[in-house]
Backbone as CSV, one residue per row, in Angstrom:
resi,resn,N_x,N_y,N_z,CA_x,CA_y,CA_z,C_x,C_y,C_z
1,UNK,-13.921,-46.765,-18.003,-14.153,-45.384,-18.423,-14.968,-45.360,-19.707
2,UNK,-15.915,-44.476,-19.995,-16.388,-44.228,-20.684,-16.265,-42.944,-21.750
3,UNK,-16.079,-43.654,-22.852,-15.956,-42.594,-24.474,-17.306,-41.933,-24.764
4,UNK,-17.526,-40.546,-24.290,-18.479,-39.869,-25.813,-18.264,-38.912,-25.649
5,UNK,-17.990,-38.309,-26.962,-17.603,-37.479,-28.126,-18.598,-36.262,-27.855
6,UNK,-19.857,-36.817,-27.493,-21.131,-35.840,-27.262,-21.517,-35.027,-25.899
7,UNK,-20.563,-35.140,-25.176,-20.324,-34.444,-24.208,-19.723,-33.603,-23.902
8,UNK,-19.958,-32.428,-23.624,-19.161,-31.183,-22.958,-18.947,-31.423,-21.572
9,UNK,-18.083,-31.169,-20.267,-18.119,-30.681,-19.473,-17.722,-29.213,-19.004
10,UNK,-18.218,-28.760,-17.949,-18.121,-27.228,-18.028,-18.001,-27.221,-16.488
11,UNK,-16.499,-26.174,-16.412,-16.661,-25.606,-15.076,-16.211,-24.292,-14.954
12,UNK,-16.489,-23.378,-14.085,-16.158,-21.854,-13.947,-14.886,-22.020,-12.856
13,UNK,-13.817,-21.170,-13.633,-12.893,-21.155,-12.077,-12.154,-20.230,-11.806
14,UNK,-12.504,-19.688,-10.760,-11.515,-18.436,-10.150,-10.516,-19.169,-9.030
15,UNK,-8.945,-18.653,-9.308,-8.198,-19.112,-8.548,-8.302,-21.008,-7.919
16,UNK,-8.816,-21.544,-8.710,-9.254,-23.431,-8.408,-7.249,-24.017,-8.737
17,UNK,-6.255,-23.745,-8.464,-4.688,-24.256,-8.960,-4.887,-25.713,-8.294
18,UNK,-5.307,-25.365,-6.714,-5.092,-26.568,-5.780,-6.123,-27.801,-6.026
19,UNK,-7.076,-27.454,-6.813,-8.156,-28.747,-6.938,-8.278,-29.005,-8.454
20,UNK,-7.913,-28.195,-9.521,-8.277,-28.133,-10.928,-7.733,-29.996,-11.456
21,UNK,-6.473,-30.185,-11.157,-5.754,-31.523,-11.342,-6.906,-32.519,-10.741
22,UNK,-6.911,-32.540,-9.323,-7.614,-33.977,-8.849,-9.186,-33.820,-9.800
23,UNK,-9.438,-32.851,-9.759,-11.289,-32.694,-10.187,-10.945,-32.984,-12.110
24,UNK,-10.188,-32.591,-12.852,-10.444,-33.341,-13.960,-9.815,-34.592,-14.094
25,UNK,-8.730,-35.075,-13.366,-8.482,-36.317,-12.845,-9.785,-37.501,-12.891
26,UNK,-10.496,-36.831,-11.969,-11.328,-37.628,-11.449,-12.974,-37.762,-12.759
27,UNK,-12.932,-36.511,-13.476,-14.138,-36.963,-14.651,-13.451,-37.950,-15.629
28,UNK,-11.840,-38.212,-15.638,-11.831,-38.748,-17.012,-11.551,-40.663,-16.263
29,UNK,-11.575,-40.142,-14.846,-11.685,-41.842,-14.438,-13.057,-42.492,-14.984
30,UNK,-14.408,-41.564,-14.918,-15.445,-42.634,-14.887,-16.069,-41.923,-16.632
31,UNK,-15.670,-41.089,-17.033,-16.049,-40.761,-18.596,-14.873,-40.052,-19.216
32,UNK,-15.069,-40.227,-21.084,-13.720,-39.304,-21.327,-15.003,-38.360,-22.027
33,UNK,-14.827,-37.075,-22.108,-15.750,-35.985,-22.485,-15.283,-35.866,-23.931
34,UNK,-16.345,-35.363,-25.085,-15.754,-35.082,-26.063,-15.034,-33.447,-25.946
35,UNK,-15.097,-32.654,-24.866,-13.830,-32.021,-24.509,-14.360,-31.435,-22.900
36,UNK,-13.578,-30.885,-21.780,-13.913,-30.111,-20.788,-13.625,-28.773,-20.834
37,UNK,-14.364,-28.161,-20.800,-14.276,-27.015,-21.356,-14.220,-25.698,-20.056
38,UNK,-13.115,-24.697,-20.289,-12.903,-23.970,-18.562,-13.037,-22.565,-19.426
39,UNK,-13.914,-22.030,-18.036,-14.190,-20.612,-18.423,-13.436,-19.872,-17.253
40,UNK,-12.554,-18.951,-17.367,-11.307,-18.971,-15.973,-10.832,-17.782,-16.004
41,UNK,-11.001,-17.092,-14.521,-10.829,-15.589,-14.418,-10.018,-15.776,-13.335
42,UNK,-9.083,-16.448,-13.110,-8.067,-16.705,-11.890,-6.904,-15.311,-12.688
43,UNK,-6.236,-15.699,-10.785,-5.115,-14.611,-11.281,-4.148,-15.967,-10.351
44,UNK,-4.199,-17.298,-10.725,-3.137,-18.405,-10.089,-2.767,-19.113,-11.167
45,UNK,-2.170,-20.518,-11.215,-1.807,-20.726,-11.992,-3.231,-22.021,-12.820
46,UNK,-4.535,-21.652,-12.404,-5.551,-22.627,-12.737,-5.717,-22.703,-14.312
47,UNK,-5.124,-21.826,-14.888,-5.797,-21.752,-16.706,-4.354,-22.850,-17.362
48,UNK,-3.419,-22.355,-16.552,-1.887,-23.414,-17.144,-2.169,-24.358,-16.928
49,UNK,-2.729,-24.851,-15.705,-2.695,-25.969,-15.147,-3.794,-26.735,-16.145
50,UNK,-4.964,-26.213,-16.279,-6.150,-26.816,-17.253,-5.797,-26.965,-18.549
51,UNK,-4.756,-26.203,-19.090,-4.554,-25.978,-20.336,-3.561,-27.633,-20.719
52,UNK,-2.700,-27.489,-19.638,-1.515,-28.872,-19.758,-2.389,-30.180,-19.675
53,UNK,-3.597,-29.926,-18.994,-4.487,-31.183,-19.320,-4.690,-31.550,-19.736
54,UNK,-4.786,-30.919,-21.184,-6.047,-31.059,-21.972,-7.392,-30.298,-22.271
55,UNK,-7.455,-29.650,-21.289,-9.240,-28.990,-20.955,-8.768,-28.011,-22.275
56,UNK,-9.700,-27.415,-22.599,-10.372,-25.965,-23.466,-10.580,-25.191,-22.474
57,UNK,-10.011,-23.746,-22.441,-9.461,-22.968,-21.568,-9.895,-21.666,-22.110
58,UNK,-11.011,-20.737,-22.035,-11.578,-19.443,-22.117,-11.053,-18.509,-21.105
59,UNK,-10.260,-17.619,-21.320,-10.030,-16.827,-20.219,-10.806,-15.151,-20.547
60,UNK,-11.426,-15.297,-19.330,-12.776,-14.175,-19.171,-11.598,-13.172,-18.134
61,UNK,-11.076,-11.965,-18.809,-10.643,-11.287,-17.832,-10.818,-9.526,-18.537
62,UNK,-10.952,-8.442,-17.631,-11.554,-8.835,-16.038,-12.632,-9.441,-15.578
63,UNK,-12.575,-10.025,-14.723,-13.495,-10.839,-14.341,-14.982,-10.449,-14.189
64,UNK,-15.642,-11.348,-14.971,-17.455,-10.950,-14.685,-18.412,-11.123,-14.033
65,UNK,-17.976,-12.194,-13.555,-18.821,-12.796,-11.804,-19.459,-14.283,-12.899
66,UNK,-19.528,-14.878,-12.251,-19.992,-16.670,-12.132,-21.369,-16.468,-13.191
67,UNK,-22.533,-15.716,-13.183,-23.157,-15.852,-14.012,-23.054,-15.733,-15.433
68,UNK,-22.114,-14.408,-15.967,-21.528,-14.321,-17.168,-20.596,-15.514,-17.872
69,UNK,-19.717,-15.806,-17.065,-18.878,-16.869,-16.622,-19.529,-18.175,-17.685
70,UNK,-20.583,-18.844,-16.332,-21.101,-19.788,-16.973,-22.286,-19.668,-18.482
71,UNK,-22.606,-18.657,-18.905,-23.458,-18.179,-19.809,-22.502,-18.311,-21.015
72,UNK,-21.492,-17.947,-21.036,-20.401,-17.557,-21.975,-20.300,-19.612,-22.242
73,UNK,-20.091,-20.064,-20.643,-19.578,-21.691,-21.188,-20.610,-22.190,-21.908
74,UNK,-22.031,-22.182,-21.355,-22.900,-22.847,-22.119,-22.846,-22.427,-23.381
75,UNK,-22.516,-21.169,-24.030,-23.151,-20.722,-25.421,-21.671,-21.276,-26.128
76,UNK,-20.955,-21.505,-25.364,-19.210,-22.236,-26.603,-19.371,-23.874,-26.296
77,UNK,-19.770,-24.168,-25.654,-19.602,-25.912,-25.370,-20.765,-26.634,-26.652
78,UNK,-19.316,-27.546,-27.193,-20.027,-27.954,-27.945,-20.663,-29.553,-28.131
79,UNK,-20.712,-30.436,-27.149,-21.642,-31.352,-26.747,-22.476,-31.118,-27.371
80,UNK,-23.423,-32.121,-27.232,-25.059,-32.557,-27.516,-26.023,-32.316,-26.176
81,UNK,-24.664,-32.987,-25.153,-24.908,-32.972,-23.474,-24.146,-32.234,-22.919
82,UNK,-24.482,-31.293,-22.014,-23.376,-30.184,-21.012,-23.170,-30.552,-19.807
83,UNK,-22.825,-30.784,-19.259,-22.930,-31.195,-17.723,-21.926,-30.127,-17.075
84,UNK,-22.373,-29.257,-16.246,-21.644,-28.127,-15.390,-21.590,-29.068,-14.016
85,UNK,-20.140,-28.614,-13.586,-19.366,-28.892,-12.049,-19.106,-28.014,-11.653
86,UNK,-18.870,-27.526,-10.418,-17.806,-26.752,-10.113,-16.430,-27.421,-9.777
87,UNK,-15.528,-26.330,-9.644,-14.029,-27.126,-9.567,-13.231,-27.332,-8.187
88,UNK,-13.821,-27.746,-7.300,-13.159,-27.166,-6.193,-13.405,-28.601,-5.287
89,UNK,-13.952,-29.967,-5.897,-13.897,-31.654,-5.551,-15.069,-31.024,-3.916
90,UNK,-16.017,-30.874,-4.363,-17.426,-30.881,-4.128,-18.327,-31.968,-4.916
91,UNK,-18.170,-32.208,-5.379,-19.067,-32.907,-6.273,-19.134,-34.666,-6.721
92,UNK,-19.509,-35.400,-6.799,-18.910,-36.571,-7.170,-19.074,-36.810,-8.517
93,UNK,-17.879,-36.717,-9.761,-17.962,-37.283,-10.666,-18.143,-38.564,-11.684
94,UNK,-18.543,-39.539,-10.174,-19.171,-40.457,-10.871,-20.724,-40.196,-11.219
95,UNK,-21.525,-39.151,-10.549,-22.663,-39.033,-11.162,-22.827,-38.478,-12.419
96,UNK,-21.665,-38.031,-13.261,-21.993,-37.637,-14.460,-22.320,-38.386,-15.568
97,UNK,-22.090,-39.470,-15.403,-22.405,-40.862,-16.357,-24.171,-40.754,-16.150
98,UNK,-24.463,-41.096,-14.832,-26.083,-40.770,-14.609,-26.523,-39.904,-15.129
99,UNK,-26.306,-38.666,-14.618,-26.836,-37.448,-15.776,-26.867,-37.170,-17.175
100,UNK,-26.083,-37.973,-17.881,-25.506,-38.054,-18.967,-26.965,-38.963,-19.674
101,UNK,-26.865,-40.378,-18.918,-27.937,-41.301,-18.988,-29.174,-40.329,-19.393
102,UNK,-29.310,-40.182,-17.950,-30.791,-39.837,-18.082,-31.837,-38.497,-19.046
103,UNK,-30.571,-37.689,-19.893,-30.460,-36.692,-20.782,-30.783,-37.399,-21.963
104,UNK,-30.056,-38.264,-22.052,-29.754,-39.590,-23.643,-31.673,-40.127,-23.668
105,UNK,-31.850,-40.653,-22.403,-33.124,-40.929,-22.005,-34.258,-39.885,-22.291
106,UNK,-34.341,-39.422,-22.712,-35.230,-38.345,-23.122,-35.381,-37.094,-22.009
107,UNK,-34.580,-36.387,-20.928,-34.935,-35.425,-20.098,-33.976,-34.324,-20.796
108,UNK,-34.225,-33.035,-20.433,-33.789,-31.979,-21.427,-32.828,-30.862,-20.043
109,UNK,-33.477,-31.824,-18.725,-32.430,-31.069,-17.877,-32.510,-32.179,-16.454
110,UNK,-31.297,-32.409,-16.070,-31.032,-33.234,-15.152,-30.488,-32.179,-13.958
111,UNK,-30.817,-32.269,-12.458,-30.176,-31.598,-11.538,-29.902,-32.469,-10.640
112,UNK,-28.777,-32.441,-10.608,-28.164,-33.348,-8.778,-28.462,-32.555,-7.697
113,UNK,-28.812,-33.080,-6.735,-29.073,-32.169,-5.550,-28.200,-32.480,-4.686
114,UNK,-27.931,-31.776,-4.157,-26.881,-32.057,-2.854,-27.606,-32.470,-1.504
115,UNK,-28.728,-31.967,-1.241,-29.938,-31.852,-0.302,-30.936,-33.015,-0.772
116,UNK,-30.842,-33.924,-1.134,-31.959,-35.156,-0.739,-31.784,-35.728,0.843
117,UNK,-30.219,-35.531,0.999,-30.163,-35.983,2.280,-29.188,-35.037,2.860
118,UNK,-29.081,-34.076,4.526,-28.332,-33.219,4.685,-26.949,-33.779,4.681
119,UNK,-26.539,-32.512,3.663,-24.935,-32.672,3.373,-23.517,-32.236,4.855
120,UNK,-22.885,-33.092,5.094,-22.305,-32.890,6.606,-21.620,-31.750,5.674
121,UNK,-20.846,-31.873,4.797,-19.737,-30.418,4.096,-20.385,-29.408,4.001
122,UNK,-21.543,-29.288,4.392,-22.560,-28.112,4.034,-22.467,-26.943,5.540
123,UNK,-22.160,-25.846,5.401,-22.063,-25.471,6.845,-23.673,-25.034,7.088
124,UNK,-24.105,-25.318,8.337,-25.870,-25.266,8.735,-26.686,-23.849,8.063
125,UNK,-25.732,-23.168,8.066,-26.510,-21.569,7.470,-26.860,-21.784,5.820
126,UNK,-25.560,-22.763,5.417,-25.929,-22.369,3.412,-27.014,-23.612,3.584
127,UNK,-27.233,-24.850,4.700,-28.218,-25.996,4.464,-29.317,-25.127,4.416
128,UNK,-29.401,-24.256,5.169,-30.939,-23.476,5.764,-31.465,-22.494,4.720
129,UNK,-30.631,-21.800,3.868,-30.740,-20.974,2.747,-31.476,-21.359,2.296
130,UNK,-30.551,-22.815,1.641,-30.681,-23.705,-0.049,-31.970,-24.184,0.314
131,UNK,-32.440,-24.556,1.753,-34.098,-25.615,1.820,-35.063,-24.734,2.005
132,UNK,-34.574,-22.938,2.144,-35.962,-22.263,1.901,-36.080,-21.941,0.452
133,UNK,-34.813,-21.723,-0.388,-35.422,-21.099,-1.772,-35.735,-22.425,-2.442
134,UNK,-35.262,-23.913,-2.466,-35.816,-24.510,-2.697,-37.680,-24.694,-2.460
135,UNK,-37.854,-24.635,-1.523,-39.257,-24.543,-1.364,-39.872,-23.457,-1.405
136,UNK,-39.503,-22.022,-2.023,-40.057,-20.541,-2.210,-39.978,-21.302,-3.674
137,UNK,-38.960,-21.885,-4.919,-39.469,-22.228,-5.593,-40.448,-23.201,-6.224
138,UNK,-41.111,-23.676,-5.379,-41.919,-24.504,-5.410,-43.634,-23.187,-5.130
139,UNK,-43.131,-22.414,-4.415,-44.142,-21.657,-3.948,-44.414,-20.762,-5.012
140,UNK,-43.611,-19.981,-4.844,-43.435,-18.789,-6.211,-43.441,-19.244,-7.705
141,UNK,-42.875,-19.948,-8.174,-42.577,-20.701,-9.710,-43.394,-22.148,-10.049
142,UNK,-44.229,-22.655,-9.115,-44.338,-24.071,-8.950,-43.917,-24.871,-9.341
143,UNK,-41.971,-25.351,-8.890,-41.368,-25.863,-9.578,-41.072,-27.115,-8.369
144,UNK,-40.879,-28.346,-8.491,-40.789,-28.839,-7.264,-39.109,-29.500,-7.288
145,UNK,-38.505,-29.046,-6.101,-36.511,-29.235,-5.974,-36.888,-29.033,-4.819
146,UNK,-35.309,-29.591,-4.586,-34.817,-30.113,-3.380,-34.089,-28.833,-3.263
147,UNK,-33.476,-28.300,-4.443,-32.193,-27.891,-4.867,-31.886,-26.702,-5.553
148,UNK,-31.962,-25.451,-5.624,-31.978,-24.759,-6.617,-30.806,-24.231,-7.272
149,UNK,-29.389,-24.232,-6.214,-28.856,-23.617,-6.100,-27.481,-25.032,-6.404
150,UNK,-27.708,-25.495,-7.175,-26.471,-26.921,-7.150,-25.659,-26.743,-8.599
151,UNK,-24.679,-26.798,-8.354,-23.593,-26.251,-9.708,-23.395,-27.737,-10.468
152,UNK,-24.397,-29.234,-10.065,-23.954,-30.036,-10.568,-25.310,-30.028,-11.957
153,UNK,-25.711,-30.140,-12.882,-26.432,-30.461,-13.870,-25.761,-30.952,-15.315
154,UNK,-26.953,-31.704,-15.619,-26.858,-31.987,-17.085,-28.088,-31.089,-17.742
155,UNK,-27.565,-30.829,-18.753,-28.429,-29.804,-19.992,-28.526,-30.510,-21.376
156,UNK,-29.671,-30.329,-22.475,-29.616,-31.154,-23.643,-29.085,-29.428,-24.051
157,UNK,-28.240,-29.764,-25.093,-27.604,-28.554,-26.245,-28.717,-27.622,-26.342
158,UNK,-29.904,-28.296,-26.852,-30.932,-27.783,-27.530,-32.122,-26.733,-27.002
159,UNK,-31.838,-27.016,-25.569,-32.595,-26.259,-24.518,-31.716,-24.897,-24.374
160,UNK,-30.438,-25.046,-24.001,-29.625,-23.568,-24.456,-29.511,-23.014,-25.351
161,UNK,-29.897,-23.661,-26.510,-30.365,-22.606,-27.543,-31.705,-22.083,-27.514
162,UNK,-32.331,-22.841,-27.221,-33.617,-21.956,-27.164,-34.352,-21.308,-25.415
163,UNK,-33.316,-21.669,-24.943,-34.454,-20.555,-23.990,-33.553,-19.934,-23.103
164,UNK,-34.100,-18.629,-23.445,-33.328,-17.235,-23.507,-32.784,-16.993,-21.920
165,UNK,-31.960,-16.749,-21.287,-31.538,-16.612,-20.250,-30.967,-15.510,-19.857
166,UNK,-30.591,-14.565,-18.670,-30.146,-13.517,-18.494,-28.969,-13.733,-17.183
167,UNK,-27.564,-13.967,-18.289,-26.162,-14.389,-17.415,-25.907,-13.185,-16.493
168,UNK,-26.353,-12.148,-16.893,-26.217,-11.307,-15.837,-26.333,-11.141,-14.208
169,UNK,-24.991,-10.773,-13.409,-25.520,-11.200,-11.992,-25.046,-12.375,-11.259
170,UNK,-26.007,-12.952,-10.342,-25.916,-13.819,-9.234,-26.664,-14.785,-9.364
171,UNK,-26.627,-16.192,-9.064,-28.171,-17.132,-8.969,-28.209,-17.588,-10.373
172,UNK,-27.340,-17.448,-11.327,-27.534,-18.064,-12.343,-28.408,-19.185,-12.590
173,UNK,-27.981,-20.186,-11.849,-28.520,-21.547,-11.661,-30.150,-21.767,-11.279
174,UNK,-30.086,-20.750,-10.665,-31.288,-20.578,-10.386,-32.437,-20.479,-11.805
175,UNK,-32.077,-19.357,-12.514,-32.814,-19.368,-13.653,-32.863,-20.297,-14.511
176,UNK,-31.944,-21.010,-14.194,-31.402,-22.054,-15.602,-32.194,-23.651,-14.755
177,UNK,-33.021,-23.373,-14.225,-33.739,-24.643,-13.103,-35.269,-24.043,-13.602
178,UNK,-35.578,-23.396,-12.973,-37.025,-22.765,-12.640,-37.556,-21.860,-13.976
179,UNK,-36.807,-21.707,-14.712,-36.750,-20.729,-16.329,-37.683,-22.250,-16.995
180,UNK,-36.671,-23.038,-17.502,-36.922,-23.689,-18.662,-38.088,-25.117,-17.754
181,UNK,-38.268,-25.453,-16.448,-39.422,-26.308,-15.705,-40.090,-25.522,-15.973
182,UNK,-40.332,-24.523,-15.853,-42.008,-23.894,-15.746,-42.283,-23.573,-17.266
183,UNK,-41.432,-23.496,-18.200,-41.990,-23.678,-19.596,-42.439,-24.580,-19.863
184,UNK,-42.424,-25.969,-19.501,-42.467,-27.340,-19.787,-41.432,-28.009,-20.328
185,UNK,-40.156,-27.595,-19.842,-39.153,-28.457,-20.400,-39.096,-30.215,-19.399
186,UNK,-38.669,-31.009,-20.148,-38.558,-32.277,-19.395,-37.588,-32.192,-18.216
187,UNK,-37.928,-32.300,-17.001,-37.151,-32.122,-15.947,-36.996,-33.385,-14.830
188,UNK,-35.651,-33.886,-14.069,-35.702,-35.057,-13.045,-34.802,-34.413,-12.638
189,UNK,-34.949,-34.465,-11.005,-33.400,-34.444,-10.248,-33.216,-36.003,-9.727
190,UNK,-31.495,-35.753,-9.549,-31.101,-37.085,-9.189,-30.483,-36.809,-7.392
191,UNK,-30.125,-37.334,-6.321,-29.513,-37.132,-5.317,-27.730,-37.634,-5.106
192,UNK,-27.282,-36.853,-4.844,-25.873,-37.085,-4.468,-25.154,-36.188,-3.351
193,UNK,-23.875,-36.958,-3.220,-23.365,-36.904,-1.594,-22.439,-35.115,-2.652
194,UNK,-22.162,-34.695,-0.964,-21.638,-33.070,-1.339,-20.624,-33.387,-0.226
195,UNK,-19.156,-33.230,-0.956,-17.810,-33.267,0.000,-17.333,-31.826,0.146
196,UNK,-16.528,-31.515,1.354,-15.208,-30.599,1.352,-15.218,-29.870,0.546
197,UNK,-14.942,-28.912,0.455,-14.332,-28.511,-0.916,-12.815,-27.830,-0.508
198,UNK,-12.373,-28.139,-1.979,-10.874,-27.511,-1.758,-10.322,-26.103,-2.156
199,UNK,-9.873,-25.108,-1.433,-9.777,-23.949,-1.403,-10.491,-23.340,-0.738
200,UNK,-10.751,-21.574,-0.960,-11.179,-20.829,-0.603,-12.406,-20.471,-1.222
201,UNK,-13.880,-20.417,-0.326,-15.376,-19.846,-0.866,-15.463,-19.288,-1.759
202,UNK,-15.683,-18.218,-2.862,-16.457,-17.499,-3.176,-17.626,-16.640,-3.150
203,UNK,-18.326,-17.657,-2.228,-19.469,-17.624,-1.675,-19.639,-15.580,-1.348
204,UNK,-20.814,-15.227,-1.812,-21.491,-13.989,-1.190,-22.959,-14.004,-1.174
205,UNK,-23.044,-13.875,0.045,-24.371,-14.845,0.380,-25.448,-13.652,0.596
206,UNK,-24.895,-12.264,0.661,-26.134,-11.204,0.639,-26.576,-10.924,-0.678
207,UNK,-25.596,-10.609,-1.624,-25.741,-10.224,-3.347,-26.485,-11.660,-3.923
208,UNK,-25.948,-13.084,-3.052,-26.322,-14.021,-3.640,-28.005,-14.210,-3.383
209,UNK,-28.405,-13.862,-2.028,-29.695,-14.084,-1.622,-30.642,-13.102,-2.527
210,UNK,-30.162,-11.963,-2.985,-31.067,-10.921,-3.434,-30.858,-11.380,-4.796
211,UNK,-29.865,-11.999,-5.635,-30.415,-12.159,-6.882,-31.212,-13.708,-7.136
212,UNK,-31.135,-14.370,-6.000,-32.097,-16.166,-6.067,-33.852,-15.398,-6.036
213,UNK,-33.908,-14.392,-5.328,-35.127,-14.160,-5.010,-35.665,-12.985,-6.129
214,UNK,-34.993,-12.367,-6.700,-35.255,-11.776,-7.883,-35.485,-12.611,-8.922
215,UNK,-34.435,-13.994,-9.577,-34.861,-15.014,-10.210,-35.832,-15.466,-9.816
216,UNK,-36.138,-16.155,-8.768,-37.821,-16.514,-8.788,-39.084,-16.119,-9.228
217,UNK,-38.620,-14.103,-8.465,-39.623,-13.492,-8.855,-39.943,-13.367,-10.553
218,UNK,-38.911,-13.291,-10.757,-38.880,-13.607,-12.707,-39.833,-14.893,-13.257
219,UNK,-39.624,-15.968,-12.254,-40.573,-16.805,-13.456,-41.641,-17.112,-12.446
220,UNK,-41.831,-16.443,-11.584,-43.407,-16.853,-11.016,-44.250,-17.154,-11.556
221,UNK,-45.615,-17.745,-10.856,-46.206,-18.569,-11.830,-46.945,-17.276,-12.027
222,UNK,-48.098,-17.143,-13.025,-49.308,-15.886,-13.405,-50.374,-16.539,-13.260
């Protein structure tokens, strides 16, 4: 396991009780964070449960939806390095050491993609989504991903302070990809496997489609 102090991790969680344990379980097997930090609008027992961990525990209530959510985590996490998950053991936390790496390495934003290779946990409709706005952002923004839409990244501190973002809404991620690449921030994605997830979706895939395509339209190229 690995010690640094200079790391935040960050995850958003509504109602996550049944996965919150195994998923920070599982970051402090392959890193220990200098803290994990939860931004949490559950009405279960996920903020107790994070809190008895250990994690740093923000409770956002009533609830603001996932973009506020994570806007609020980035602007309190206090790392050097941020690395956002979601909580629901989707994700593999051994790639956070990589992301971590390759941030230290001089990149100012790291994205895991879930889509380098099709994900079987992926049901065929969200595969088919994620590989057109991926490539509308390539069209619209000229940003080139696999991925636009992946809750796994690393961030340098320094890039969330300076470039201005609007948590408002849906597609967060979206802006926080295609915003700070098309300024010229230093950008690499890395590829990783996408499991199961545990619990119940969130997922709203009409509000979600209309605000990915409004973000785009935001940083198109001129």
């Amino acid at each position: 396991m690995l010690n640094n102090v200079a790391l935040s991790v960050v995850m958003i969680t509504l109602n996550e009780q049944d996965a919150i344990g195994s998923v920070v379980q599982k970051i402090r097997e392959v890193v220990e964070p200098g803290e994990i930090l939860i931004v949490d609008s559950s009405n279960d027992k996920t903020a107790e449960i994070a809190t008895a961990l250990g994690c740093r525990v923000i409770r956002q209530h009533p609830p603001q939806g996932y973009g506020p959510a994570l806007g609020l985590a980035l602007k309190e996490a206090v790392g050097d390095i941020i690395v956002t998950m979601d909580c629901d053991d989707t994700y593999p936390t051994q790639a956070i050491v990589e992301l971590m790496d390759l941030v230290e390495a001089g990149y100012e934003i790291v994205s895991a993609s879930r889509l380098v290779t099709r994900p079987r946990a992926m049901p065929a409709s969200n595969y088919i989504a994620n590989v057109i706005f991926a490539r509308l952002a390539g069209i619209i923004c000229g940003v080139k991903t696999t991925d636009v839409h992946t809750g796994m990244r690393a961030y340098r501190k320094s890039l969330i302070h300076e470039f201005e973002f609007d948590p408002h809404g849906m597609a967060l991620p979206v802006e926080l990809l295609v915003g700070p690449v098309s300024q010229g921030y230093k950008y690499k994605e890395i590829g990783i496997e996408y499991f199961e997830r545990t619990g119940q979706s969130k997922l709203q895939p009409v509000p979600g489609t209309c605000w990915t395509l409004k973000r785009l339209w935001k940083w198109r190229r001129r």
